[in-house]
C-alpha positions, 0 to 999 in steps of 0.5 A: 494551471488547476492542481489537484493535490491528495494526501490522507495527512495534512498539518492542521487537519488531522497532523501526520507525517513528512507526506502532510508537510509536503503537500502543504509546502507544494500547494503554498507554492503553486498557490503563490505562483498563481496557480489554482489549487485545492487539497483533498484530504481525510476528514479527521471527523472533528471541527477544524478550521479550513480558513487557515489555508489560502487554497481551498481543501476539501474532506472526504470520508471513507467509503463505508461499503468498503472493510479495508480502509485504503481501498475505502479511502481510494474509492472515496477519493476516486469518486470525489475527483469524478465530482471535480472534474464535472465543475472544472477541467483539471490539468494535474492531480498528484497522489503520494505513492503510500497507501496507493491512494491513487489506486481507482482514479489510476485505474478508472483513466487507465481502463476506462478512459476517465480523466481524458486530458489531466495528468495523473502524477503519483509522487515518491514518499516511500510506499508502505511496501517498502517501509514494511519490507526495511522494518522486517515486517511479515505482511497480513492479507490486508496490507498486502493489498495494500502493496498491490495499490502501491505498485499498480498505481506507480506502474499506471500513473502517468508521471511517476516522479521522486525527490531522491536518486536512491528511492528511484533504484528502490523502486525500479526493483519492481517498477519497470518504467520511466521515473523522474527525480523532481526534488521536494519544495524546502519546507517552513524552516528556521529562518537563523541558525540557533546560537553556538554559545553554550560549545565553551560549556562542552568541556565541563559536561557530557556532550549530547548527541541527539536523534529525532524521528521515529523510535522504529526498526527502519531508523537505524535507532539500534544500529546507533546505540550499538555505536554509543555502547561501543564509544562508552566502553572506550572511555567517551562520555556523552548523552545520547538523547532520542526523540520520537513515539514509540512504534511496534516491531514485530509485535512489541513495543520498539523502545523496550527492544531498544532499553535491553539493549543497553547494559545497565551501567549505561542506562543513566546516559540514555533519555528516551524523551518521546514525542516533542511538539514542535515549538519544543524541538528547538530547544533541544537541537539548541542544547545539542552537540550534534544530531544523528540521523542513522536510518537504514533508508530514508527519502527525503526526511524533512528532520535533516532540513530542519537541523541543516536550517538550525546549523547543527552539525549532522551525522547521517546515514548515506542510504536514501536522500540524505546522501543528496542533501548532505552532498559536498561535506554538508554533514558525514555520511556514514553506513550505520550497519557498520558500528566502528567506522559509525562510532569513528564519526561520533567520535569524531564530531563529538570532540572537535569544535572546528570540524562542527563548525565547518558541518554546521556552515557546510549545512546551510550552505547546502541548504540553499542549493536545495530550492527549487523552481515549481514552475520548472517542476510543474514543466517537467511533469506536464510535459511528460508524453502520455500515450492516447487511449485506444478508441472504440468502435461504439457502432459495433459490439460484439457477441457476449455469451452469458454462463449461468449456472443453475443451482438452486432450488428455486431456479426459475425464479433466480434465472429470471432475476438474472435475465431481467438484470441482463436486459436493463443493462442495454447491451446489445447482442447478448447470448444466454447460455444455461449450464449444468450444476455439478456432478459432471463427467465430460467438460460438454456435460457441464458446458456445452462449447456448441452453444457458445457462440460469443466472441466474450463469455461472463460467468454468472450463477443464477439469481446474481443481477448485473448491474449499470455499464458492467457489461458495455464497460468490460467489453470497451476495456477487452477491446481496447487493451489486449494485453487483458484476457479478462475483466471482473467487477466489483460484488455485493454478496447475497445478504450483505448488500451494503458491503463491496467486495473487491478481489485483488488482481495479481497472482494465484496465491491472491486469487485463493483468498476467500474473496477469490470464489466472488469473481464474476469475470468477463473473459476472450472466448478464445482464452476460455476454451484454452484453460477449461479444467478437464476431467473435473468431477465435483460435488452438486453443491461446490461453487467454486467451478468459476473459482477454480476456472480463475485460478487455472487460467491465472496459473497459465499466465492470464492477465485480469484486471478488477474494473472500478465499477459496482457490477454484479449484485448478490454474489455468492461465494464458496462455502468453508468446506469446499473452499478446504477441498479446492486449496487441498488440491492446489496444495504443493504446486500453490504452497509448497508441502509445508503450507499444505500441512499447515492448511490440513492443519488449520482446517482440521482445528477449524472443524473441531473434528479428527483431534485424536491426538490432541492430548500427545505433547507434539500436538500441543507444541504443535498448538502453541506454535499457531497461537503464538507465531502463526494466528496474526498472519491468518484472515482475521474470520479464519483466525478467529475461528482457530484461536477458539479451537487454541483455547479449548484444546491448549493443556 
């Protein structure tokens, strides 16, 4: 078979995680299979060398036109497989389901028919979305994009596969659709356990019990100190030694959360070694007692097989994979939320040479019944039915009627430019409607219904250019997927023609960012006349009519889809002050009455203006509660604009 295997991480390339260590095991076992497979990977920007692989990698960069950097990395990615598929047919590309990398291809099979033939498999790893979720992270703007190419790719792809049963029922909290379990290949590991030779010695000096991962929230490492903190005070001495980088949790610095939680008299027990290379590692689970793995969830961590291959005795926690490895008295499972029965299995291993002995050859056992048949693998996933794509009748496209407001000044020259775009699309039976710029009394005012004849309508503002396929594209994807109402492009913005903007699809409260008054859709004319706001008058210079049209027809349970290509140029968005007016009047219904004084809030601080009480103690609390608690979770233009207002107006 010709594989395709993407990862942003690759050990040798630009090092990483469990994801990168993954990819690497797969490819060198297809690869020694036979099968004909290539790595797709980030450049690292440096010179590295691609000789020390036996299957070929490609690196790619980032997409520049893009600002957020998973949709930069997808689209790179999307477009680097379109460049393989025209030099070779592929049967199987697989994505890791963190960062949805997979997002555009997905979506590009899934709307435009691309990829006709290869299946597109994302594998489990643990989206972003839920490491964030288990780390009590409160999402910004961007990483809730992230979240959305997380789950539209899971939902999409072909092949949804996990290596563990727990990660399955995570994800079909919010994935309605079939997942297969296909366990990961065993990667590089010892190949003998380490010697037990220094257990005599444990009767003369503390015991060690050793952590490996990570120094981060969803680990469990505070849940295990509680535990330590428990068994010191009941009289039993022991090392407690954590390997692993220090992370952020909620704003600071994890490690010194974890030293306050120590009590003084216990801090000399405690090492915090920090990262370890990994031909140092085994020095470490050599001097160890026993090694503990207390996470809150974890997958499929490779930590766990390593100390399994090593033959040291493993305390692990029971959420996520390690239930699966540790199966059988492998290791002792434990709930680390709950700190006696946790303290009991320490307790336990810690003083028992005979019960670490029968862990550490349970482990190894184990072990071997974790390795897997790639052939098998590759079977169950190929194999997978994969509904056909709708065909379209290409003799016969239908009516699209163009809206196009003209509101500029110099609005013969703009619509020309609109209208020129529109004939060198070549789409062949289009109908231009022009439409009133604000104030309007009447909906037939603004929109005449009489003049639209279209069995689609495209919204435009004069001066905006549609650009290659949008339009033959956008009515193909209507045609042949009904659950769709609606279908937009990605923009360029007027004056900022390197940068591509994508608005997330999804529900209203993504539609009201900013980026929402940039949607250009293509939408069932029937759908459209269903929603159209009544009784709406609006200033002569607010744009945000095709905005709020959007926001309408979503709040109604339309469904629209951002489509994979460039499709309308020199885009322009709303302004600041009626971006306020239209999320004032969204207000209760959108954010609840609490979101709505914020908002009042921030526009109010953001215009400098109508600070009559800036001097009352109230409104300083008031300040130092948004610099403090509210700035981080605002889009960064928005923030940065009220963080000036903070600082000035702050006693």
């Amino acid at each position: 078979m010709n594989i395709v295997i993407t990862s942003q991480e690759l050990p040798g390339i630009n090092d990483g995680g469990g994801i990168g260590v993954y990819v690497l095991s797969w490819a060198e076992m297809l690869h020694n299979q036979g099968h004909n497979v290539r790595i797709v990977t980030l450049d690292p920007g440096k010179a590295v060398n691609l000789n020390q692989f036996p299957m070929k990698v490609d690196l790619i960069q980032t997409d520049p036109h893009f600002g957020h950097g998973a949709l930069a990395y997808s689209y790179a990615l999307y477009q680097h497989i379109r460049r393989l598929t025209h030099e070779l047919h592929w049967d199987l590309i697989e994505f890791p389901d963190y960062l949805g990398e997979g997002y555009f291809t997905i979506k590009a099979k899934r709307l435009r028919g691309e990829f006709s033939g290869t299946v597109l498999r994302v594998h489990g790893h643990m989206s972003l979305e839920l490491c964030d979720t288990i780390n009590q992270e409160i999402p910004q703007q961007d990483r809730l994009l992230t979240y959305h190419m997380e789950r539209y790719a899971m939902q999409y792809c072909d092949v949804l596969s996990v290596p563990a049963r727990d990660l399955e029922t995570q994800y079909r909290q919010f994935i309605d659709r079939n997942i297969i379990v296909t366990r990961h290949p065993l990667p590089h590991l010892p190949k003998t356990p380490l010697s037990r030779e220094n257990e005599a010695v444990y009767e003369e000096s503390d015991p060690i019990l050793l952590y490996v991962g990570r120094l981060e929230y969803r680990k469990g490492v505070d849940l295990l100190i509680k535990a330590a903190i428990m068994l010191w005070e009941q009289g039993t001495s022991f090392q407690l030694w954590l390997i692993g980088k220090d992370t952020l949790y909620q704003h600071e610095s994890y490690q010194k959360l974890l030293e306050r939680l120590i009590p003084s008299i216990y801090r000399t027990r405690v090492r915090f070694v920090g990262g370890v290379a990994r031909d140092q590692l085994y020095e470490f689970y050599r001097q160890a007692t026993a090694v503990v793995f207390p996470s809150r969830f974890e997958n499929w961590p490779n930590v766990c097989l390593e100390a399994m291959a090593l033959g040291c005795p493993i305390i692990a926690s029971k959420a996520g994979g390690m239930r699966e490895m540790l199966a059988h008295g492998a290791g002792i499972l434990i709930n680390p939320e709950h700190t006696p029965s946790f303290a009991m299995a320490i307790d336990h291993i810690l003083k028992d040479t005979n019960v670490r002995n029968e862990l550490a050859n349970s482990a190894q056992q184990a072990l071997a019944q974790l390795t897997i048949d790639p052939n098998k693998i590759l079977e169950q996933v190929v194999n997978t039915t994969v509904p056909p794509a709708v065909s379209v009748d290409v003799h016969h496209w239908p009516k699209v009627s163009v809206l196009i407001e003209e509101r500029l000044k110099d609005v013969d020259d703009a619509l020309h430019k609109t209208m020129e775009s529109l004939h060198q699309s070549g789409y062949p039976d289009l109908e231009i409607v022009p439409i009133r710029a604000n104030p309007f009394t009447t909906l037939d005012e603004w929109c005449p219904q009489g003049s639209v004849h279209g069995e689609f309508v495209l919204w435009l503002q004069a001066g905006e250019r549609v650009t290659g396929s949008f339009l033959t594209d956008a009515v193909s994807i209507l045609q042949r997927h009904l659950d769709i109402d609606a279908v937009y492009p990605m923009v360029t913005v007027a004056g900022q023609s390197d940068s591509c903007y994508v608005v997330s699809e999804g529900n209203v409260e993504q539609i009201l960012l900013p980026a929402g008054s940039l949607i250009r859709p293509v939408l069932r004319y029937d759908t459209w006349v269903q929603h159209i706001p009544e009784n709406l008058v609006m200033h002569p210079d607010d744009s945000t009519a095709i905005w709020r049209l959007m926001i309408q027809l979503i709040k109604s349970g339309m469904v629209a889809e951002m489509i994979p290509v460039l499709g309308v140029e020199n885009v322009k968005g709303a302004t600041m002050p009626f971006m306020r007016r239209l999320w004032w009047e969204a207000d209760d219904e959108l954010f609840g009455h609490a979101g709505r004084n914020l908002a009042i809030w921030t526009s109010k601080m953001c215009d400098e203006t109508s600070l009559l009480a800036k001097d009352s103690g109230e409104f300083q609390d008031f300040l130092h509660y948004l610099g403090r608690h509210i700035l981080h979770y605002l889009p960064k233009g928005v923030a940065s604009r009220v963080k000036k207002v903070v600082k000035r107006f702050t006693r």
